[in-house]
Each structure stands twice: as structure tokens, then as C-alpha cells.
C-alpha positions as CSV (number, residue, x, y, z in Angstrom):
1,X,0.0,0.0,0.0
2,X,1.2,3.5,-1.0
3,X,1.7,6.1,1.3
4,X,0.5,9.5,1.5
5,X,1.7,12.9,2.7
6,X,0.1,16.4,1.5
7,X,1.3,19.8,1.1
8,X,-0.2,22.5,2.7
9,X,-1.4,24.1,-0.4
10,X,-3.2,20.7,-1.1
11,X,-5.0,21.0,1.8
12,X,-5.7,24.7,1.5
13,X,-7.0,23.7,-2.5
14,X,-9.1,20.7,-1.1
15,X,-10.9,22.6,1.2
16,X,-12.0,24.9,-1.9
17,X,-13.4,22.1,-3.7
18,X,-17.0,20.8,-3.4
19,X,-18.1,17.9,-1.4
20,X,-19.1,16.6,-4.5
21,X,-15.2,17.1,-6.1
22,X,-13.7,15.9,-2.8
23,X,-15.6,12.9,-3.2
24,X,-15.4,12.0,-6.8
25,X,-11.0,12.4,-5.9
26,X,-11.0,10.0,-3.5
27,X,-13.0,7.6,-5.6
28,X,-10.6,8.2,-8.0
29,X,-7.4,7.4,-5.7
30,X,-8.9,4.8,-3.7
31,X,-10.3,2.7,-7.0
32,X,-7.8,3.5,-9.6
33,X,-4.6,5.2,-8.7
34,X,-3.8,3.1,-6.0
35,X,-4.5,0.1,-7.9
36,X,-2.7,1.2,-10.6
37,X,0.7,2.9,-8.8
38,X,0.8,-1.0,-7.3
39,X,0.7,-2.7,-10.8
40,X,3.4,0.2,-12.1
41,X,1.6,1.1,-14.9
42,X,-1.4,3.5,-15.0
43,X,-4.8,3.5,-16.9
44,X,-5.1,6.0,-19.7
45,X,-8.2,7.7,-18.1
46,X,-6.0,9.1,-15.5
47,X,-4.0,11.3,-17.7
48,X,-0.9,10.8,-15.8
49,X,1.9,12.7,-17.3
50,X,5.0,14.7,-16.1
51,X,4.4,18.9,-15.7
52,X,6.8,20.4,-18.1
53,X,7.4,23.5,-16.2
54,X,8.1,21.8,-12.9
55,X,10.5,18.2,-13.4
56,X,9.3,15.4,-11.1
57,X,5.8,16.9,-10.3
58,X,3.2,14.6,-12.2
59,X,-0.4,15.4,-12.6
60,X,-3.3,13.4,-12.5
61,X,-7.2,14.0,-14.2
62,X,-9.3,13.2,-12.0
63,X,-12.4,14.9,-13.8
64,X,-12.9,16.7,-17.1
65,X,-11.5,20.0,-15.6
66,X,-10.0,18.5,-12.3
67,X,-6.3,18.0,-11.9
68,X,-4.0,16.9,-9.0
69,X,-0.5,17.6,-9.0
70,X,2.4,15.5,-6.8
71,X,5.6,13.8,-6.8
72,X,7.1,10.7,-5.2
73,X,8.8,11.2,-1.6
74,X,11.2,9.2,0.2
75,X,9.7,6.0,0.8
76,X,8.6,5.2,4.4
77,X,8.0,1.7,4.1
78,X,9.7,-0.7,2.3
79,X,8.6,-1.1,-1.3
80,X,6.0,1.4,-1.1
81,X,5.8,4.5,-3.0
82,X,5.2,7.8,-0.9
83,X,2.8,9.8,-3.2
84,X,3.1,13.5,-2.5
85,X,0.0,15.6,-3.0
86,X,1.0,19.0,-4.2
87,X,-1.9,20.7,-5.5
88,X,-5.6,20.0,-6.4
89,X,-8.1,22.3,-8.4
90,X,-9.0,22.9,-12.3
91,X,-6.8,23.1,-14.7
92,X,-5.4,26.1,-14.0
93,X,-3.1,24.2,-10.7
94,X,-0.7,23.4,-13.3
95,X,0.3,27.2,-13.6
96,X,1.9,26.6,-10.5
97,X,2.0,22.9,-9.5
């Protein structure tokens, strides 16, 4: 199992997000990112792809217009991943991810 750590702007860009939004993220994370960072290889609906502006920050869709940003941490467990969240919001997070 991954493991998670967030930024404060994450938290700060969560918060401005509609219950609605939250939920359809976490639905997202829980049923295919976290599958998928296990298997190593991730499905195309996620969109995954690095952010040219910003090297080893990757963004994720997680809606028509909703993107997540992060980047891998140091691992704190032993052969699993530690996903950081960076930012969360429309499109427009990816101005500065």
C-alpha cells in the first residue's frame, strides 16, 4: 500500500473544492490510482503525465476539468511509493504545481 503525505497548499486547494469534487478524488485514488501505482503502470483515463514546467511533479485528471499535482517522496516503508499531494483544483493548478 502507497503512502500518503500532502502539502499545505493541497490541503488549503481541497478545502475549496465541493463535497461533490472531494468525493469523486478520492474515488478516483482509492479505485484507480492506488490500484494502478501497485501494478506500475497506470490506466489512460488518468492522464498521468509529467508537468513540463516543474520536473518530477506529475499530474493526475481526475475529472474533465480537475487535476491533481504530486511527486514521489522518500519511501517510508519498504517497497511502497510515498505519493506526494501537491496541489488540487481545475486546470489552471498546473500554472503553479
Amino acid at each position: 500500500m502507497p503512502t500518503f503525505e500532502v502539502r499545505p497548499r493541497f490541503t488549503a486547494d481541497l478545502h475549496q473544492l465541493a463535497p461533490e469534487q472531494r468525493r469523486r478524488f478520492r474515488r478516483v485514488v482509492i479505485d484507480s490510482f492506488v490500484p494502478d501505482l501497485r501494478a506500475g503502470m497506470f490506466r489512460p483515463g488518468l492522464r498521468i503525465k509529467g508537468v513540463r514546467v516543474t520536473p518530477g511533479v506529475y499530474e493526475l485528471t481526475w475529472a474533465p476539468d480537475g487535476r491533481a499535482t504530486r511527486e514521489y517522496g522518500t519511501e517510508c516503508c519498504h517497497g511502497a511509493r510515498h505519493v506526494v499531494w501537491r496541489r488540487i483544483g481545475t486546470h489552471t493548478v498546473l500554472n503553479a504545481p
